[in-house]
N, C-alpha and C positions, 0 to 999 in steps of 0.2 A: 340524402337529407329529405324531410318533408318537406312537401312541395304547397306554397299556399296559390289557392284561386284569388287571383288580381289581377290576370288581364286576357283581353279577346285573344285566343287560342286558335279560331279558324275564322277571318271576319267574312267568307262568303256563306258560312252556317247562319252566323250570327243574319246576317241579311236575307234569310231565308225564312228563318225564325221572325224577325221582326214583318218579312211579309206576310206571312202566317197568320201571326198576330194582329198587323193591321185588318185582313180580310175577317179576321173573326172579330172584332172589337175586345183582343183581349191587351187591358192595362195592368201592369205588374206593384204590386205594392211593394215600398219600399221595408226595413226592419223596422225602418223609425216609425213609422205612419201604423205598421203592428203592436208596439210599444206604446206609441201615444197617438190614440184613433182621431184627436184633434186636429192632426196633421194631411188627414186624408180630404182630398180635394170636394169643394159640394156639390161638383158632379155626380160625382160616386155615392153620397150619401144621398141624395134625390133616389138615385138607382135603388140602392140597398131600402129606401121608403119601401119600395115596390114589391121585394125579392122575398121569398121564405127562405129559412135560414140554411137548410137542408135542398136549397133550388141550383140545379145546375146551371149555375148561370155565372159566368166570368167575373161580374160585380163581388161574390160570396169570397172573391180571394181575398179581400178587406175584411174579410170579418174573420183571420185568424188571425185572430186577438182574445187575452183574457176578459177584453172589457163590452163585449158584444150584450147589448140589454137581455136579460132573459125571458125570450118571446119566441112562438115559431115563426113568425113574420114580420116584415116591415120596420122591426127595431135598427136603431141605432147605435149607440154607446154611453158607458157610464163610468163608474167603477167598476173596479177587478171582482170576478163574483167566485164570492168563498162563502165556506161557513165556520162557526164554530161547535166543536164537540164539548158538551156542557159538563161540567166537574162530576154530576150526579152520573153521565153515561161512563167517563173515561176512569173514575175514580182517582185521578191523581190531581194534582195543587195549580199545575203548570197550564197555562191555556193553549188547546191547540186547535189552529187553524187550520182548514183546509182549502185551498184551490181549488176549484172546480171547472171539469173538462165539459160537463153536460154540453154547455150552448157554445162551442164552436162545432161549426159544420162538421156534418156525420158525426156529432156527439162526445168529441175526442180531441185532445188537443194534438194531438198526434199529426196532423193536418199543417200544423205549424213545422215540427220535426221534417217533414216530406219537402214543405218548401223547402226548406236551408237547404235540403240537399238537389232539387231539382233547378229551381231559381239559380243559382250561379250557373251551374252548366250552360242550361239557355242562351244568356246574356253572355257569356265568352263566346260563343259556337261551339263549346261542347257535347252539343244534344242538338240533331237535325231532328225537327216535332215531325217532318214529313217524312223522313225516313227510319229513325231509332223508335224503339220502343223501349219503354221506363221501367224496367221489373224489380218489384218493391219484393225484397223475403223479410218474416216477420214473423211474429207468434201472433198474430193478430190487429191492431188496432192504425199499427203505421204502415201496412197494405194499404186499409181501408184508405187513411188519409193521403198515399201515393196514389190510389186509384182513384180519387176526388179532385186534388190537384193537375193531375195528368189529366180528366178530361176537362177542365175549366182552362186550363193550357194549349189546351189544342192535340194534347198527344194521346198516342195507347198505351195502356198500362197492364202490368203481367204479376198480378200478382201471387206469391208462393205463401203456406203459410199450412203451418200440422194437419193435419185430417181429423185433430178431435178436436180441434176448437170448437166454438159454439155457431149453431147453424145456426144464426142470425147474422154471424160475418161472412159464411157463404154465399148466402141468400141475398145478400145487401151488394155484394161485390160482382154475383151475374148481374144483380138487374141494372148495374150501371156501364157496363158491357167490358167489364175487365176481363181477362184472360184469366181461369182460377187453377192454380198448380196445388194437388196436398200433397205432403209431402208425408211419409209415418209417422206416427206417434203424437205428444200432448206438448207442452208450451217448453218443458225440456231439451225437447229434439229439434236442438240450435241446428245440430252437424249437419241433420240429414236435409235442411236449409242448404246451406253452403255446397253441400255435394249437387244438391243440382242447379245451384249456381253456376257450377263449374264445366255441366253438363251442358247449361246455356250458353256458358261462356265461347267452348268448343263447336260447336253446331250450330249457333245461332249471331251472326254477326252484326243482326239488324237492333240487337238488345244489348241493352247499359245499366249495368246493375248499378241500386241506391241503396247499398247495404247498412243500415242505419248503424249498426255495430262497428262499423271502420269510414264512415263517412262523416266530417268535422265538420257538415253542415246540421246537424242534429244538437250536436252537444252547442255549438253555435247559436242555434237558435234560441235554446233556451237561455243562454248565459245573457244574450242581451234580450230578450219578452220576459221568459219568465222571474227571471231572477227580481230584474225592474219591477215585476207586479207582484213579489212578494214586497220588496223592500216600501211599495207603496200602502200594501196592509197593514205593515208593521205602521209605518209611523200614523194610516188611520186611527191605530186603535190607542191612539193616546200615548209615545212614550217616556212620559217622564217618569222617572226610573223604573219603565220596564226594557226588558232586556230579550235580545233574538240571540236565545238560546241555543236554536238547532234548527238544522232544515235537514227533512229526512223523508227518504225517497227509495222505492225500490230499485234496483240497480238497473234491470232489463237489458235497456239497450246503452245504458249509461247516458240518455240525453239529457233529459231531467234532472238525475242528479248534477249537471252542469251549473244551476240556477244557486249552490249552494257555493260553487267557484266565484259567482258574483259576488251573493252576498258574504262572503269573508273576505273583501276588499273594501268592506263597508266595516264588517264585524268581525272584526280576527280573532273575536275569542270563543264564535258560537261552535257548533260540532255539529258537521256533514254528516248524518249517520246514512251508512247501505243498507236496505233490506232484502231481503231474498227469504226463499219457501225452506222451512227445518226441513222438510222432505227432500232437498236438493241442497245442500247447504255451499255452494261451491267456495264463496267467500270465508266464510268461516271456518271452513278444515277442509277443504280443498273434494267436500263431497259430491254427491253426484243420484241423481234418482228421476222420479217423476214427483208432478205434484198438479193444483187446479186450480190455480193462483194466476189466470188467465194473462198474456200479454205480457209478464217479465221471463221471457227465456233463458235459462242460463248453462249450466255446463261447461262454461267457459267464462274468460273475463273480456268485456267488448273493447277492443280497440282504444275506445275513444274515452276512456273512462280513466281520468286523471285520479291517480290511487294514491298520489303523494298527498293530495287534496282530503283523503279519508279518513272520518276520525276513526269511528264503532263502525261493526256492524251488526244487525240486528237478524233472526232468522223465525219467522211465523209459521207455524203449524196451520197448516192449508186446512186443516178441519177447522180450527177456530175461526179461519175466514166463510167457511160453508156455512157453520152456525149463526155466526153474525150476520150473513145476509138471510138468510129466514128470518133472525130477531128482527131484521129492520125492515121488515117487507112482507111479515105475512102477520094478519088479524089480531091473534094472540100474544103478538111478539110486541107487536106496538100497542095493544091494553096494558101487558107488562110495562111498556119503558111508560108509560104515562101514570100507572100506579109506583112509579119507584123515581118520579118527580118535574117526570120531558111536559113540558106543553104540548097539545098537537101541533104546531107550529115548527117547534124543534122536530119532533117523530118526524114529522112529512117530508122535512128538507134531508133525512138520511136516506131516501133515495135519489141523491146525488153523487152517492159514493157504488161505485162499482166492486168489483172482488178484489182487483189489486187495490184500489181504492179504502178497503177497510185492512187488507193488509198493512197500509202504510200507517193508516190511526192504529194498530195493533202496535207499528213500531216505534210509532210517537211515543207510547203510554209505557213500552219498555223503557224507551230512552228518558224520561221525563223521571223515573221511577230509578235507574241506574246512577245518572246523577243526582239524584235528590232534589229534582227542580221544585220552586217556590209559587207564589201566585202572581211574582214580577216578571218570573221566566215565559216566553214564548216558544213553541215548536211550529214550526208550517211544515205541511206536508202537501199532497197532491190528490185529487180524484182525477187521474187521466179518463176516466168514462162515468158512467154509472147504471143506475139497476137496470135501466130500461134496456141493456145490453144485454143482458142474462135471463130475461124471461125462462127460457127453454131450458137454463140449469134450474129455474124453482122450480118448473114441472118437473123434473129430473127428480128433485131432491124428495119431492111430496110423492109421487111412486114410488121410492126404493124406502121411505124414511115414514111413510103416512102423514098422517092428520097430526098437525101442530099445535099444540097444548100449551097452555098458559104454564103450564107445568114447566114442557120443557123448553119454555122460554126464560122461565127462571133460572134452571140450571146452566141455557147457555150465557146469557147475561153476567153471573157470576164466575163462569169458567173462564170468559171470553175479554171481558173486559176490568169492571175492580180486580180480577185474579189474574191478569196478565203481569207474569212476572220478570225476573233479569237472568232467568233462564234464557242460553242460546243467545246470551248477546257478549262481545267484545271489543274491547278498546283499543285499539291498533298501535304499537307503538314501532317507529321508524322501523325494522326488520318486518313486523308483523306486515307492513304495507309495501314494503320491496319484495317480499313472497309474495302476495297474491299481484303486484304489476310482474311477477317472473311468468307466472301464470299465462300472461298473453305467447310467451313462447309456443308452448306446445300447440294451438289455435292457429296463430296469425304466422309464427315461421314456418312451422313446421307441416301446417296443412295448406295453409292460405298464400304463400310463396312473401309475406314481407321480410323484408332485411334485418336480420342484428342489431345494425348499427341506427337502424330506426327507430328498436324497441327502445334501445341505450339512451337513445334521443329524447323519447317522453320519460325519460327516468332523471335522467343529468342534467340537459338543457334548461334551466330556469328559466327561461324566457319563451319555451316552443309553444307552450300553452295561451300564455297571454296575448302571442303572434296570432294562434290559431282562431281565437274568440273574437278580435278586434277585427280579423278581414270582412269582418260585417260592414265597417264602416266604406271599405274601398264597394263592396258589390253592392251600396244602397247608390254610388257616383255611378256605378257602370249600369245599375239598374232604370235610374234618372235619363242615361244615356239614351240607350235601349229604349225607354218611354218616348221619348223627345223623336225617336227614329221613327218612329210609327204614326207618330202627327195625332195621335187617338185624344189630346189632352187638350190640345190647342182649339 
């Protein structure tokens, strides 16, 4: 059976750890106090006055949070920082929201996903910080945020992650003295991930992999932060008779889309919709490819990724997202969107949205468009990063592609968005969604060594899920614990 984290495991680690801790002055944040930043003690927000938001400084573990003010320093908390995509850019009726990942530390909410997985280890004795090492594999952005978290924790981080990602995550991840593994190939090449995982696993005894694909602290986290900070949008934005249509999320590592497990215990009638690259469609017809849709890896279906839960799924053509980020980030692109109705206001705030990030507005405007949604329907989606991530793909794209023309800012405006259509998307019905959870077979039994009677488990079990998402509340008491052990608060 699946096993949940809820209680000390090894209490001379744990005492080990907590001395660690005491000598570095590091205090552990609970889930609640990431949830609702009110909660967090004015110790800590005195600190965080002080702290840049990107400052390796143990205080910064409070601020993975949605609602961190948008500053590079000294800020506080507010509201959840989202935006919305205006009917003029998206073409359809439906209004859709986006989350935005920009202003948690290193840029990424991703940073949130790493705690859920490293934080309970910790506080059980799971993870000796003076002897283990954290090794984060990833396509990209939950490296970043395990190698963030790992040193504000006291520990070392290892992280793996393709050899053609963007040299901005290599670059970012020496200088903060992480261990950097590439491993072949582009955000596709999950396996070859896994494969020297398993290399680690063999030869390397001092290392604890946090594999965000099979670890229930990811999906975890977001079911109780991010989900809470959608449902707090929604009801910002006025609901009387509007309606939270869909919460729609690229699948990656399946954590994310967790936040829409929340919200249909709130809304039972809205639709989770998955999205994934048409270049790799694994969800959709069980294909397979490359693509440049940064950060959702696939090839496989992750672990953690409650598929009973799934309405649609949606598949975007990676070039419509390369277009799109030109249209919103270079000269020409943004004179277009301001002559066809954006204020500059609107234009500026679309570099909040990263590549998968415009990915997921591509799968909003399917879904919105598929059901026929109205001007009472709401869709929320995600910016897990944004532009400031991808510099080094504009240059890319402006060498192989030249000089960017109002011209073909028009065309990609019109191809990309009004013209995104219900092509490549599908509605899941009970078989359609027990196929693609049969899918973790091949992955997780047959490469990865889990049990059968496991997989059966997230399939059958009606309650293994609800089990998995609430142990947040027992590791926020052992967290509490852990705090109180270190005397740091007193």
């Amino acid at each position: 059976m699946i096993e949940l984290i809820e209680k000390v495991v090894h209490p001379e680690i744990r005492e080990k750890a907590v001395q660690r801790f005491r000598e570095k002055g590091i205090i552990l944040p609970t889930f609640a106090q990431m949830r609702n930043p009110e909660l967090i003690p004015g110790k800590m927000k005195d600190e965080l006055r002080l702290t840049g938001l990107w400052e390796l400084n143990p205080v910064n573990l409070f601020r993975i949070s949605w609602k961190n003010e948008p500053v590079e320093r000294g800020g506080l908390f507010g509201g959840v920082n989202f935006i919305e995509i205006p009917s003029s850019l998206s073409g359809v009726k439906a209004r859709i929201i986006v989350l935005t990942g920009k202003w948690f530390p290193t840029g990424a909410h991703k940073v949130g996903a790493a705690y859920g997985c490293l934080a309970p280890r910790i506080i059980t004795g799971g993870f000796d910080p003076e002897y283990h090492k954290a090794v984060w594999p990833s396509t990209g952005n939950y490296c970043r945020g395990g190698a963030f978290d790992s040193y504000l924790m006291g520990c070392t981080a290892v992280a793996i992650l393709p050899e053609e990602m963007s040299r901005e995550r290599f670059e970012w991840l020496r200088e903060i003295g992480a261990e950097v593994i590439a491993t072949p190939g582009c955000e596709s090449n999950v396996k070859e991930i896994y494969d020297k995982c398993w290399d680690i696993r063999r030869n390397r005894p001092d290392c604890i992999i946090f594999n965000q694909f099979d670890e229930f602290g990811n999906p975890a986290w977001h079911y109780n932060v991010t989900g809470p900070a959608v449902q707090e949008v929604f009801e910002s934005l006025g609901n009387t008779g509007n309606r939270l249509a869909g919460f729609v999320s690229s699948t990656g590592s399946a954590g994310t889309i967790a936040a829409g497990d929340y919200l249909k215990t709130l809304h039972p009638a809205m639709k989770i919709v998955a999205s994934e690259a048409l270049q790799c469609p694994t969800l959709l017809s069980n294909g397979f490819g490359g693509h440049r849709i940064e950060g959702i890896g696939d090839k496989h279906v992750p672990w953690v990724h409650n598929v009973r839960n799934t309405d649609a799924v949606a598949a975007i053509d990676d070039e419509d997202c390369m277009r799109a980020f030109r249209l919103f980030n270079e000269p020409a692109g943004k004179k277009l969107l301001h002559l066809k109705g954006l204020d500059l206001p609107e234009i500026n705030k679309l570099n909040v949205l990263g590549i998968s990030g415009i990915a997921n507005v591509l799968a909003a405007i399917k879904t919105a468009r598929y059901f026929e949604l109205d001007q009472q329907d709401i869709l929320v989606t995600i910016a897990t990063d944004s532009s400031g991530m991808y510099q080094s793909r504009l240059e890319e794209l402006q060498a192989q592609q030249g000089e960017y023309t109002e011209m073909t800012a028009a065309g990609d405006y019109e191809r990309c968005l009004p013209g995104q259509r219900t092509d490549h998307f599908k509605e899941l019905s009970y078989q359609n969604k027990k196929a693609i959870h049969n899918l973790k077979y091949f992955t997780w039994v047959e490469q990865q060594g889990k049990l059968t009677e496991n997989l059966n488990q997230l399939w059958y079990d009606h309650t293994i899920w609800n089990k998995l998402f609430h142990q947040v509340e027992r590791w926020d008491e052992l967290i509490m614990e852990f705090n109180d052990m270190t005397g740091l608060l007193k």
